[in-house]
TITI-821003 format. One record per residue (C-alpha): x, y, z; residue number from 1; residue in three letters. Coordinates in steps of 0.2 Angstrom, whole numbers, padded with zeros to 4 digits. Example, Ala and Ser with C-alpha at 12.3 -4.5 7.8 and 13.67 -1.06 7.14 Angstrom:
<node X="0062" Y="-0022" Z="0039" num="1" residu="ALA"/>
<node X="0068" Y="-0005" Z="0036" num="2" residu="SER"/>
END
This chain:
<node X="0000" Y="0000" Z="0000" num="1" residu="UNK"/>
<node X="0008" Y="0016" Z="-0005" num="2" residu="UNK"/>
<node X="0010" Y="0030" Z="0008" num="3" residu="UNK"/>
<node X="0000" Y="0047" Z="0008" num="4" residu="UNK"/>
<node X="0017" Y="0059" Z="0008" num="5" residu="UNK"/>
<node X="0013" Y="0076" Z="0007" num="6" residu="UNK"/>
<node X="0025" Y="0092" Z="0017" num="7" residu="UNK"/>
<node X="0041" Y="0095" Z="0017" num="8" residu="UNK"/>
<node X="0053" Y="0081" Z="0019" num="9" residu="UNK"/>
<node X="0066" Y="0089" Z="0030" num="10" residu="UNK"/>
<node X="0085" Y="0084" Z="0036" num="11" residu="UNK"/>
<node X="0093" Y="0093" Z="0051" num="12" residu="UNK"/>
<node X="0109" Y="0090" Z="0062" num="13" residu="UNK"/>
<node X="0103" Y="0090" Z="0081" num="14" residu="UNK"/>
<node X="0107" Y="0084" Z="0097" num="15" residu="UNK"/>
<node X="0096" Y="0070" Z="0104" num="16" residu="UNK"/>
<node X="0098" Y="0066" Z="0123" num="17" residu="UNK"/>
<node X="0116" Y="0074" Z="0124" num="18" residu="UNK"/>
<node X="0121" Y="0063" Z="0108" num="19" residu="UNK"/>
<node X="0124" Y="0072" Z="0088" num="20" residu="UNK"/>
<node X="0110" Y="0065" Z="0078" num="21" residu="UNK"/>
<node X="0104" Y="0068" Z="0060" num="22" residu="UNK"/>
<node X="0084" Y="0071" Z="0060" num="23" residu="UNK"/>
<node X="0074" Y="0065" Z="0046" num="24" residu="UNK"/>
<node X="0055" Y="0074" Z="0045" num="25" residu="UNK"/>
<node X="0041" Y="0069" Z="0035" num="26" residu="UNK"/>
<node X="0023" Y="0071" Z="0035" num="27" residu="UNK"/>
<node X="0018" Y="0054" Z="0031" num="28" residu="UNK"/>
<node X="-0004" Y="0048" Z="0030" num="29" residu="UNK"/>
<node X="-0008" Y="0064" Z="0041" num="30" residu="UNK"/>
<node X="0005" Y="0064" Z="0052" num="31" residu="UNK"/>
<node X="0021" Y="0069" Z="0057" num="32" residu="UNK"/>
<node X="0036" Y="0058" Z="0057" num="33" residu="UNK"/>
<node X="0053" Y="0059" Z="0059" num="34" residu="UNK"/>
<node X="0068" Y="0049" Z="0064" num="35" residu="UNK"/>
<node X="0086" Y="0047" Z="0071" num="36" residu="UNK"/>
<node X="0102" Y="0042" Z="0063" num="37" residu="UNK"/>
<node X="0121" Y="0042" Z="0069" num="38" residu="UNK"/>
<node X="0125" Y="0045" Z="0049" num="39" residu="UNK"/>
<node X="0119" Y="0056" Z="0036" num="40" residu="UNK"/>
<node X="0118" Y="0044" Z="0022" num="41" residu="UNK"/>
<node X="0108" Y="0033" Z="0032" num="42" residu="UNK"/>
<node X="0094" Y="0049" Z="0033" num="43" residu="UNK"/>
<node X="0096" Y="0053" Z="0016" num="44" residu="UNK"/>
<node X="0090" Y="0033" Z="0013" num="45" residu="UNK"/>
<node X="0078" Y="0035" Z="0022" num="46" residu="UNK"/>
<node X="0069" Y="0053" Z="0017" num="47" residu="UNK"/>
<node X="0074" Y="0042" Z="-0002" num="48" residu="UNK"/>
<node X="0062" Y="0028" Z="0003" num="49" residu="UNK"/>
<node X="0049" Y="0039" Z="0011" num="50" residu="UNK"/>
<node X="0049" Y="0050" Z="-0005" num="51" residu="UNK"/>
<node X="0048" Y="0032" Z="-0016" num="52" residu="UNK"/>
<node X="0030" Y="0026" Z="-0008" num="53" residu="UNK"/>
<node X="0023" Y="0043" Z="-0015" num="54" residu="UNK"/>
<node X="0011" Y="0043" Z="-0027" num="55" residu="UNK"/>
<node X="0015" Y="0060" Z="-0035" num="56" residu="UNK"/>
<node X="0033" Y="0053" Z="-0034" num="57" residu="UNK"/>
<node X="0029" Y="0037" Z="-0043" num="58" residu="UNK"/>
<node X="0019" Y="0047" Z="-0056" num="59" residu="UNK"/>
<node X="0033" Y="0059" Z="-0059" num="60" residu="UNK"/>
<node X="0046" Y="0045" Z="-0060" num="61" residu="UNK"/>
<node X="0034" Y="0036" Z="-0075" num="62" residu="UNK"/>
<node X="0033" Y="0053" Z="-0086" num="63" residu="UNK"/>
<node X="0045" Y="0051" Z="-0099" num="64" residu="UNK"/>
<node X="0059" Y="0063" Z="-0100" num="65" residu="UNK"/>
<node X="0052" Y="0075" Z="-0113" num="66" residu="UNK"/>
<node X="0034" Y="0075" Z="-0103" num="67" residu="UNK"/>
<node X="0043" Y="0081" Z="-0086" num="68" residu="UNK"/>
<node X="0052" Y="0095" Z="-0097" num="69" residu="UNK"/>
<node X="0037" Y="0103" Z="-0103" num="70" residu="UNK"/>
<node X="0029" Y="0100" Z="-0089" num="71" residu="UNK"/>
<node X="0042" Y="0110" Z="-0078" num="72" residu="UNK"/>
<node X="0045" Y="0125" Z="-0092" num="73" residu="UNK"/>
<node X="0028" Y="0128" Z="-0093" num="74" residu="UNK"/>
<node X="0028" Y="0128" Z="-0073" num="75" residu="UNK"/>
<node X="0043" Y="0140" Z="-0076" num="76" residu="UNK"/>
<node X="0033" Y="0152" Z="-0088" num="77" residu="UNK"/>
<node X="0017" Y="0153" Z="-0078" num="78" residu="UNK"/>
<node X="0005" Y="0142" Z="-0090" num="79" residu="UNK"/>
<node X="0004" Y="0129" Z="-0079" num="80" residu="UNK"/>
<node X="0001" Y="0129" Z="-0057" num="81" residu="UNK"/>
<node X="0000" Y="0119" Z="-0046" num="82" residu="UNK"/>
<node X="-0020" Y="0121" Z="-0041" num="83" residu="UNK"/>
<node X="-0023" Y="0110" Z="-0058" num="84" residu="UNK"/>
<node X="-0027" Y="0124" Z="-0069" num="85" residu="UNK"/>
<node X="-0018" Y="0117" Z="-0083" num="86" residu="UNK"/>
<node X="-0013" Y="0129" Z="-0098" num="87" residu="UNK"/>
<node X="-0003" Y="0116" Z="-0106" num="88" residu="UNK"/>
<node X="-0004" Y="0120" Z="-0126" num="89" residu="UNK"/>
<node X="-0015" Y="0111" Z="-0140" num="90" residu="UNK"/>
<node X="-0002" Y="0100" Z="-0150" num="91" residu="UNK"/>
<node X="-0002" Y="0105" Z="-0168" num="92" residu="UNK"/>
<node X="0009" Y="0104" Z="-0182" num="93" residu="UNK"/>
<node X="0015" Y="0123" Z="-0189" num="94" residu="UNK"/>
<node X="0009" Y="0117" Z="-0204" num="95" residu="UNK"/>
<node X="-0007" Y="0114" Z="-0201" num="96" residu="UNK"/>
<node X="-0010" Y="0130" Z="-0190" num="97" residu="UNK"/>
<node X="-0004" Y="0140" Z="-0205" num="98" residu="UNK"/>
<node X="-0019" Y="0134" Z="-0216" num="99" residu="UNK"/>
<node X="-0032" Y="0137" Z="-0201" num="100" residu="UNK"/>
<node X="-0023" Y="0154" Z="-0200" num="101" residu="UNK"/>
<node X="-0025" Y="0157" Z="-0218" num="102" residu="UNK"/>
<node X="-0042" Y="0150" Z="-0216" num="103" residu="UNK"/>
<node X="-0046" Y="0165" Z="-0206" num="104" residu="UNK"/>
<node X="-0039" Y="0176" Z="-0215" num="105" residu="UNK"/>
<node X="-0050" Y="0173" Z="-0232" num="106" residu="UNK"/>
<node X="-0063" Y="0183" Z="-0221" num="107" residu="UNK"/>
<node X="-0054" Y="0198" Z="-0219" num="108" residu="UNK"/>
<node X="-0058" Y="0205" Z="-0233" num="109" residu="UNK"/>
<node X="-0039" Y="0210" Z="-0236" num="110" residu="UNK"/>
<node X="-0032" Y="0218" Z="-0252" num="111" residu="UNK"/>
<node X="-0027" Y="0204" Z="-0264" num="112" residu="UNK"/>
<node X="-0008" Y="0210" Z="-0262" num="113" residu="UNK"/>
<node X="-0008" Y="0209" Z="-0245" num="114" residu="UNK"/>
<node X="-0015" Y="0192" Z="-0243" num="115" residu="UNK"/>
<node X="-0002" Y="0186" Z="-0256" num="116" residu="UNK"/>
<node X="0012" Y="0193" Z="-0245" num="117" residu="UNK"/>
<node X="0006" Y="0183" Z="-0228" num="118" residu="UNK"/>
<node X="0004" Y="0168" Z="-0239" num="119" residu="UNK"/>
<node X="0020" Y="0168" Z="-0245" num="120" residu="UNK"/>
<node X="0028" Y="0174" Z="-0226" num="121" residu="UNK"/>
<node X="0020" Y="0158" Z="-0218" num="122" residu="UNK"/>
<node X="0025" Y="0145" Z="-0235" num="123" residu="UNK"/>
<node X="0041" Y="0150" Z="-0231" num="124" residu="UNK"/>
<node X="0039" Y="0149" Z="-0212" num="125" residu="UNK"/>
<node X="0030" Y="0131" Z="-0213" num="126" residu="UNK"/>
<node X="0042" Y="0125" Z="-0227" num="127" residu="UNK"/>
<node X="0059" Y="0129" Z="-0216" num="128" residu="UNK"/>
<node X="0052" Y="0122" Z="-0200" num="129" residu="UNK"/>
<node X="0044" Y="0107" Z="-0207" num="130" residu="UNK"/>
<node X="0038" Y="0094" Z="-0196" num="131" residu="UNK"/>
<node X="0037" Y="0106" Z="-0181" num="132" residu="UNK"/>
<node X="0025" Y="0108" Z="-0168" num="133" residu="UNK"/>
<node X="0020" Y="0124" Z="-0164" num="134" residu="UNK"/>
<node X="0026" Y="0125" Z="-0149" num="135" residu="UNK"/>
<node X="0045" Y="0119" Z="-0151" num="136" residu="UNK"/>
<node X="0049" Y="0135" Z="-0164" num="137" residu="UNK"/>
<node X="0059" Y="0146" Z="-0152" num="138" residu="UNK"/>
<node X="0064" Y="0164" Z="-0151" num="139" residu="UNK"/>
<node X="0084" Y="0158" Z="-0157" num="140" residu="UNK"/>
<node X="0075" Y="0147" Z="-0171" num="141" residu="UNK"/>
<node X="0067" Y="0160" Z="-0179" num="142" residu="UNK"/>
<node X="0083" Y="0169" Z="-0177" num="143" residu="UNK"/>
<node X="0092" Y="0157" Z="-0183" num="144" residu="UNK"/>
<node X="0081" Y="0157" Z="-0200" num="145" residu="UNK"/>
<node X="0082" Y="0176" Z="-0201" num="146" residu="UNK"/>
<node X="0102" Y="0175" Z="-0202" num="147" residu="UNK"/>
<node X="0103" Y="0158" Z="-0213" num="148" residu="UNK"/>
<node X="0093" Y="0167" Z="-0226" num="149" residu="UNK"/>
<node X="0106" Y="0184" Z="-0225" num="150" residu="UNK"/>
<node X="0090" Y="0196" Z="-0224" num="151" residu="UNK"/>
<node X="0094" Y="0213" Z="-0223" num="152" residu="UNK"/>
<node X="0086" Y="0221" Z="-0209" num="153" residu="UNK"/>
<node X="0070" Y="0230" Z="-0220" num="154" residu="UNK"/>
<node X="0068" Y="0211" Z="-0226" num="155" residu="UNK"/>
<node X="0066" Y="0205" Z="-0208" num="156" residu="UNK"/>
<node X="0056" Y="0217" Z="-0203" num="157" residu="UNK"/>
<node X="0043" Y="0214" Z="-0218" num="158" residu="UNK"/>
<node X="0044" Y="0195" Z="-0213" num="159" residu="UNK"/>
<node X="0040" Y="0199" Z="-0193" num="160" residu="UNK"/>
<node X="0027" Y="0210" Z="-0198" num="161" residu="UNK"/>
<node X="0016" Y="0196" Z="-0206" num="162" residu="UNK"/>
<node X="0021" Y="0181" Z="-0195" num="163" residu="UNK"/>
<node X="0019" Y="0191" Z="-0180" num="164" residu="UNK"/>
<node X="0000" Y="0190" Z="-0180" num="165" residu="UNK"/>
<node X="0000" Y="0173" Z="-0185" num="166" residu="UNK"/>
<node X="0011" Y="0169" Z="-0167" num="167" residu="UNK"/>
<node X="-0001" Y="0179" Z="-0160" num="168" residu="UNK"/>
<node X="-0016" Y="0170" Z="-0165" num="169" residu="UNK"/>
<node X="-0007" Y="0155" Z="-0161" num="170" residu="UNK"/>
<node X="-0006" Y="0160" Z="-0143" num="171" residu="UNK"/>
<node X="-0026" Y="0165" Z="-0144" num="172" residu="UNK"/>
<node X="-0028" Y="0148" Z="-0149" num="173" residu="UNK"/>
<node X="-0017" Y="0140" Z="-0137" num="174" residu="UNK"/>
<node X="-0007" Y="0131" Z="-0148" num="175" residu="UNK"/>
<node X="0009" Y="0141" Z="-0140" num="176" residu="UNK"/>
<node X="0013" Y="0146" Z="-0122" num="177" residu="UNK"/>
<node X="0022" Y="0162" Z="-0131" num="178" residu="UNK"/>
<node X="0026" Y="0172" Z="-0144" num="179" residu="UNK"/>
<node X="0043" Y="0167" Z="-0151" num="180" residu="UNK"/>
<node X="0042" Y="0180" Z="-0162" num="181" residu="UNK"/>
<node X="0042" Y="0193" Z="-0148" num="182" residu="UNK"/>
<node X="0061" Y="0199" Z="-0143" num="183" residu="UNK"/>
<node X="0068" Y="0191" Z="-0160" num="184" residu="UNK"/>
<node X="0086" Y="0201" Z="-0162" num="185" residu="UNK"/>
<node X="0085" Y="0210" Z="-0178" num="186" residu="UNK"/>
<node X="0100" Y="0213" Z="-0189" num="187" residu="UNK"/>
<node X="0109" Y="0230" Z="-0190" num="188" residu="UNK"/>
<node X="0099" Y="0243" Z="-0200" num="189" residu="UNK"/>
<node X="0101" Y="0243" Z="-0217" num="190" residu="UNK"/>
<node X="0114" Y="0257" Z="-0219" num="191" residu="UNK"/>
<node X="0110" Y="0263" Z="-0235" num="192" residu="UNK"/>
<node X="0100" Y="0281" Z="-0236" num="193" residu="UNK"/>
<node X="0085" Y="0284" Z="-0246" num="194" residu="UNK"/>
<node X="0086" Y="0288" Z="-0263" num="195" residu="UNK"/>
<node X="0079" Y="0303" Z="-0272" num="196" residu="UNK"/>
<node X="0077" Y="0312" Z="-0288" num="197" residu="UNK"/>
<node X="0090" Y="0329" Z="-0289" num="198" residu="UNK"/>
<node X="0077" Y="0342" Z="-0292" num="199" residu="UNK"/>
<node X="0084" Y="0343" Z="-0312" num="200" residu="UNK"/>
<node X="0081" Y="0324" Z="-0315" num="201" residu="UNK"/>
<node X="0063" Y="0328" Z="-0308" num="202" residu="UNK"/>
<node X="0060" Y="0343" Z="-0322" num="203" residu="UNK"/>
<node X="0066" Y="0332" Z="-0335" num="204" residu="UNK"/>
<node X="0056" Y="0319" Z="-0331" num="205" residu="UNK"/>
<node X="0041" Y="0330" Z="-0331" num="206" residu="UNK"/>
<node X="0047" Y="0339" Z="-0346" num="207" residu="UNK"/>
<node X="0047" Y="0321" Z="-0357" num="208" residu="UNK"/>
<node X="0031" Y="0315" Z="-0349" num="209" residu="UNK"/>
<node X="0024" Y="0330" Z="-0355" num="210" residu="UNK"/>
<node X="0030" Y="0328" Z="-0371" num="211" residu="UNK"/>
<node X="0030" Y="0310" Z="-0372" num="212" residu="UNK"/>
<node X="0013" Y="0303" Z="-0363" num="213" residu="UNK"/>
<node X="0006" Y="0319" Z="-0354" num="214" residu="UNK"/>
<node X="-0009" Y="0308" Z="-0346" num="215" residu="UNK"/>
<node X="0003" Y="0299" Z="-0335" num="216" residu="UNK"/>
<node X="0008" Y="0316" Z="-0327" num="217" residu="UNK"/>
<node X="-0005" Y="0313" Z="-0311" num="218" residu="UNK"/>
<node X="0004" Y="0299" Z="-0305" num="219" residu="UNK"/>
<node X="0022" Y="0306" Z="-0305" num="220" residu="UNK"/>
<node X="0016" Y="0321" Z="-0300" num="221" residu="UNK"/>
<node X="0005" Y="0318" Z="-0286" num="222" residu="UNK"/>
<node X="0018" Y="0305" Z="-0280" num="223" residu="UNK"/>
<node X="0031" Y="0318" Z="-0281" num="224" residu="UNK"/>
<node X="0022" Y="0333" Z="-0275" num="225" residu="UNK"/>
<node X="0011" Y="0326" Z="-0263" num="226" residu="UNK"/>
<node X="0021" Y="0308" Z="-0258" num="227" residu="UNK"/>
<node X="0005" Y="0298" Z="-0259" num="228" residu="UNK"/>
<node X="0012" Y="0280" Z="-0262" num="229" residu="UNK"/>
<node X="0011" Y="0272" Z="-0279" num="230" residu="UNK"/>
<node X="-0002" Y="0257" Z="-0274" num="231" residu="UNK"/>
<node X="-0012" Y="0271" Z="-0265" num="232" residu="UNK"/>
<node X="-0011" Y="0282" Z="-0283" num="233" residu="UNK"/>
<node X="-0018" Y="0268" Z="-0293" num="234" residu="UNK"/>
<node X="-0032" Y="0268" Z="-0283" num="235" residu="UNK"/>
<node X="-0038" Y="0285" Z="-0282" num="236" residu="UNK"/>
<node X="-0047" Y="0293" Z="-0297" num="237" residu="UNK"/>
<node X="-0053" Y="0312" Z="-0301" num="238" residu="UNK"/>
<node X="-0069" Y="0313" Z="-0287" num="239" residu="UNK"/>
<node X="-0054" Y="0310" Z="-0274" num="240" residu="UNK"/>
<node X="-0046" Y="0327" Z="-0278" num="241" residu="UNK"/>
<node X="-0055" Y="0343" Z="-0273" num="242" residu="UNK"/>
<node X="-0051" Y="0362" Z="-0267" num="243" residu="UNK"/>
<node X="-0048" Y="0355" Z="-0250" num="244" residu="UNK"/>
<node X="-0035" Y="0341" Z="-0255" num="245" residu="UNK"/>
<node X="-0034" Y="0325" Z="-0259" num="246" residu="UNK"/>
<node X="-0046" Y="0312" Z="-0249" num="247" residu="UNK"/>
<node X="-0037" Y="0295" Z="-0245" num="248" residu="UNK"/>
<node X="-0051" Y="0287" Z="-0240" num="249" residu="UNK"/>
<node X="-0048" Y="0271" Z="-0228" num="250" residu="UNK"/>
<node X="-0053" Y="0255" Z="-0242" num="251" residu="UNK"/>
<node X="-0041" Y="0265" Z="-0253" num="252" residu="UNK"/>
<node X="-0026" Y="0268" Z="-0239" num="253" residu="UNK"/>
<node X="-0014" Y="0255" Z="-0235" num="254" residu="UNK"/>
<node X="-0015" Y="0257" Z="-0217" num="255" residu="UNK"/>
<node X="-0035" Y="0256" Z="-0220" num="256" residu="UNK"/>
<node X="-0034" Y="0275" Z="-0210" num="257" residu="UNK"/>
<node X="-0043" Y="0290" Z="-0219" num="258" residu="UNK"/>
<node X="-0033" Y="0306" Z="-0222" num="259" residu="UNK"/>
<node X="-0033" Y="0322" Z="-0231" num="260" residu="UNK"/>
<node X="-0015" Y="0325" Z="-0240" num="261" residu="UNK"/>
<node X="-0013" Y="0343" Z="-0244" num="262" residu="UNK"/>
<node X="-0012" Y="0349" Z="-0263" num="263" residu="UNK"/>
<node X="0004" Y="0360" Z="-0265" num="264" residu="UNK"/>
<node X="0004" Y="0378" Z="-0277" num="265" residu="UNK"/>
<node X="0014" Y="0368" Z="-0291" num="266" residu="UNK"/>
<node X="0004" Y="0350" Z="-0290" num="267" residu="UNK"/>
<node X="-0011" Y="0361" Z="-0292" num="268" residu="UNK"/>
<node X="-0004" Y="0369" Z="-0308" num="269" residu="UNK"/>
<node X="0000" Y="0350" Z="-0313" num="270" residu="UNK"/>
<node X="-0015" Y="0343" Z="-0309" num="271" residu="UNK"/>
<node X="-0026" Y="0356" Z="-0321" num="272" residu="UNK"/>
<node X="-0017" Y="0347" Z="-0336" num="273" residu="UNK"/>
<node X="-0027" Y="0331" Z="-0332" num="274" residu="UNK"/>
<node X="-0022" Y="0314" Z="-0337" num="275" residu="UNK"/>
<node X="-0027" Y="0295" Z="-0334" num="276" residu="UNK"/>
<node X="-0033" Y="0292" Z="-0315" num="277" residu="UNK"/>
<node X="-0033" Y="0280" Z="-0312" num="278" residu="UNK"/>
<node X="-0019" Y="0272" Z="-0321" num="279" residu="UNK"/>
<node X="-0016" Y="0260" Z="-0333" num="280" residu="UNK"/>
<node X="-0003" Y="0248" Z="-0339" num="281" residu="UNK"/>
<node X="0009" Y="0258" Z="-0328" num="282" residu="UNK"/>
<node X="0025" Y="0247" Z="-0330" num="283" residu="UNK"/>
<node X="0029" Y="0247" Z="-0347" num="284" residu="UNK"/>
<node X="0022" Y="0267" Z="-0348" num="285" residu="UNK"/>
<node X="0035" Y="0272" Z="-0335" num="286" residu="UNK"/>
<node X="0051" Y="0264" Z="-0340" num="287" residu="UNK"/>
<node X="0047" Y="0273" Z="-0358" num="288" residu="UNK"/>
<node X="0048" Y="0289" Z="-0349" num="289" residu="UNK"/>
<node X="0061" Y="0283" Z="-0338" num="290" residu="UNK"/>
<node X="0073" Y="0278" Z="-0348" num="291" residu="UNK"/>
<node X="0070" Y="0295" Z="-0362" num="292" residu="UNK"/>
<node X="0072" Y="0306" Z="-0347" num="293" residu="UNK"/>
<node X="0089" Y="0298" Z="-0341" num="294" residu="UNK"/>
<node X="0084" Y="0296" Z="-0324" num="295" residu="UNK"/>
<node X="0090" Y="0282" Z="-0312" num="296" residu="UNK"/>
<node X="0072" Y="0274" Z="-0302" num="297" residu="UNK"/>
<node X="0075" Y="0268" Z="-0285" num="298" residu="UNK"/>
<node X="0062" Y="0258" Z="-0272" num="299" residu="UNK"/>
<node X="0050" Y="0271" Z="-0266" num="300" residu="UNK"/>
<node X="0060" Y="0285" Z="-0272" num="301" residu="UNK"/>
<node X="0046" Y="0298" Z="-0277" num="302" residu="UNK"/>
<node X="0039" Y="0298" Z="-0258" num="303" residu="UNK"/>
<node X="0055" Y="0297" Z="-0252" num="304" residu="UNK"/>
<node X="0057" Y="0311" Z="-0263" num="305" residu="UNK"/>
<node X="0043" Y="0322" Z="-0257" num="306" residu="UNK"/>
<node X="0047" Y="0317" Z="-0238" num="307" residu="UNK"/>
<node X="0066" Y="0326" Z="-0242" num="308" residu="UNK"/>
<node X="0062" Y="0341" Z="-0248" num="309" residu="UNK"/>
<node X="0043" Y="0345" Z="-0239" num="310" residu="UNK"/>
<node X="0056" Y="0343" Z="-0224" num="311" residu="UNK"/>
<node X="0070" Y="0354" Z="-0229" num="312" residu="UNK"/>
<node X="0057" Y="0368" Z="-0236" num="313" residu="UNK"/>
<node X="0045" Y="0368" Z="-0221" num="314" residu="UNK"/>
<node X="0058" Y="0364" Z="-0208" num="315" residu="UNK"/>
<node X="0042" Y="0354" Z="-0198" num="316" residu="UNK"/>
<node X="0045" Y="0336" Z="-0194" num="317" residu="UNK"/>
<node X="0028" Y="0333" Z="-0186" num="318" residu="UNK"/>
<node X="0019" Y="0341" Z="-0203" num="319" residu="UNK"/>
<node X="0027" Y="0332" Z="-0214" num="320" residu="UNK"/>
<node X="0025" Y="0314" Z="-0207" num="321" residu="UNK"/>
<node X="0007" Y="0320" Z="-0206" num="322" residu="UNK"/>
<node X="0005" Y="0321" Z="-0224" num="323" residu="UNK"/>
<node X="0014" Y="0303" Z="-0227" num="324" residu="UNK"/>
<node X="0001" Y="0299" Z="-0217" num="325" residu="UNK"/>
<node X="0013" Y="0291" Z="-0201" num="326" residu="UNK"/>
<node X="0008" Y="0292" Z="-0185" num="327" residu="UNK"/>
<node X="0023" Y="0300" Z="-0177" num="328" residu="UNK"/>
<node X="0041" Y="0306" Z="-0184" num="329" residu="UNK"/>
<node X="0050" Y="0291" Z="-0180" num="330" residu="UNK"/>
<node X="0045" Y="0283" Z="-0197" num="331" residu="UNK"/>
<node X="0052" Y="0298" Z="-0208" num="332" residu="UNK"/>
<node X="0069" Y="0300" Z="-0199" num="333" residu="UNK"/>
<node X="0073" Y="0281" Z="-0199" num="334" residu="UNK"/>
<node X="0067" Y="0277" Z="-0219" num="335" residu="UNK"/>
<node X="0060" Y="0293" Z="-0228" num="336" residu="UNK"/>
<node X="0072" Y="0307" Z="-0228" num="337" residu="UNK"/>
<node X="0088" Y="0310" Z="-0236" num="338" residu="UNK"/>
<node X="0097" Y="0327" Z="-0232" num="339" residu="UNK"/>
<node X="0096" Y="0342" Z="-0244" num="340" residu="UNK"/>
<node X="0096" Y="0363" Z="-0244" num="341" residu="UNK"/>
<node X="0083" Y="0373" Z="-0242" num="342" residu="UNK"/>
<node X="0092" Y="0379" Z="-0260" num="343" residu="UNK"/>
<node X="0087" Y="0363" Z="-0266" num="344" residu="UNK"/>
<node X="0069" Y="0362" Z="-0259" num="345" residu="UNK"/>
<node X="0063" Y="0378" Z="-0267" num="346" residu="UNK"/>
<node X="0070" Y="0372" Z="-0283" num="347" residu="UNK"/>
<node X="0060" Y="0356" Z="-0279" num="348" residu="UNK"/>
<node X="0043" Y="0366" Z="-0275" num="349" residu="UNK"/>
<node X="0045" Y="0379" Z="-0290" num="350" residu="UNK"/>
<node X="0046" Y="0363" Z="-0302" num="351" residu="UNK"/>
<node X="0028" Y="0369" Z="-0314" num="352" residu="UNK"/>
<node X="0022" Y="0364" Z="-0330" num="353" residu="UNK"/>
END
């Protein structure tokens, strides 16, 4: 019959009836008990045996090896106490949490691109940790990935910023006890600075549009002038442009968030020429113009463009990362803005038709 062993199981060095003695304490079926030995090896044997005849003890000693270490980390990390209100995760292959997160997100209603995007995040997720379980991807894993693909820091962040929400439903779902995601190292900032057009290689390019396809002039214009991103631009149309500037509205901005962006003097002398909006075969229409006008195209380069100069001409940190449409100025100081003159600004702003 197996003991009921419960309290501390205790070893002191006394003196019993004048004589050195090592005391062995237990609480053993309700009561306390506790013995005598000359040597401490022969107490430790005996608190061993004591601790043997327990049933927790013997249920402990069955769990195989893998079973008491997750039962002791999730112990560790607060998912699991010891009143039996067990938060131990749902055991599910990454795999097969990606397609139920991708499930869910069919629903969203999300733009086409940006579903292509996760889709593509998670593939690459699942297909490098093949065979896993949720809840063995680690922080250092996913580091580990992030660094044996050589992704530059903008990369990574792209990356995190679409399987972030997927660790984070997993934990809603309890398939994980946390977010492995959460505290990942990133690399080094890329070091590179922003591109932007020289305000001549922004005349020229005007000057040949004009020339060559005059009806693609609201696009280059209103993303030079006014730093409304491309995908944003090809969405907008004439009704979006009145007296009181240019209305984003939220199914048409990428962050989903309304805003008004201010029409500068010179965009409006632009914008009274006309042309297509919304645009069409855009690709092929602007490397023509690209490559007649001599000018180098770099990622993102028109807004970056229009962050650079609006900056350097209005000297206002705060009112320029409201017309990009960020919520503070940390966006515009790490990515958007390359340093110019206030020479160069009003050259920039005096660019008309």
């Amino acid at each position: 019959m197996l003991a009921d062993v419960s309290g501390i199981l205790t070893l002191r060095k006394v003196i019993n009836h004048g004589n050195p003695r090592w005391r062995a304490s237990a609480q053993i079926n309700g009561r306390r008990t506790q013995r005598f030995f000359k040597i401490k090896a022969e107490a430790q044997s005996w608190l061993t045996e004591v601790r043997r005849q327990s049933p927790v003890e013997q249920f402990w000693q069955s769990l195989p090896p893998i079973q008491r270490q997750r039962v002791m980390l999730n112990y560790q990390s607060g998912t699991l106490d010891l009143f039996g209100h067990d938060q131990m995760p749902n055991y599910i292959t990454l795999t097969e949490a990606v397609c139920r997160y991708v499930d869910v997100k069919k629903g969203q209603d999300l733009r086409t691109s940006s579903f292509a995007q996760i889709k593509l995040s998670l593939r690459q997720l699942s297909t490098n940790f093949k065979g896993k379980q949720c809840h063995e991807i680690s922080t250092t894993m996913i580091e580990g990935w992030f660094r044996n693909r050589g992704w530059k820091r903008s990369t990574v962040d792209g990356v995190i910023a679409k399987i972030g929400p997927f660790f984070t439903w997993c934990l809603r779902e309890n398939y994980i006890t946390a977010n492995p995601v959460k505290g990942v190292m990133r690399p080094k900032r890329d070091e590179c600075e922003p591109c932007i057009f020289a305000p001549d290689e922004v005349a020229r390019l005007l000057s040949v549009s004009t020339e060559k396809d005059p009806k693609l002039l609201p696009y280059l214009t209103l993303g030079l002038f006014s730093g409304i991103r491309p995908e944003e631009i090809m969405r907008l149309n004439w009704g979006d442009i009145t007296e009181h500037g240019i209305n984003i509205s939220g199914h048409k901005a990428k962050t989903r968030q309304r805003r008004l962006v201010t029409i500068a003097d010179n965009l409006a002398a632009w914008l009274k020429l006309g042309g297509d909006l919304p645009l069409h075969n855009r690709q092929k229409r602007l490397e023509a113009i690209r490559r007649t006008a001599g000018v180098t195209w770099g990622h993102d380069i028109m807004r970056h463009s229009f962050a650079s100069y609006h900056l350097a001409y209005h000297g206002s940190p705060d009112r320029t990362a409201h017309e990009l449409g960020h919520r503070d100025t940390q966006m515009l100081f790490r990515h958007y803005r390359q340093l110019v003159t206030r020479e160069a600004a009003e050259t920039f702003w005096a660019i008309r038709p």
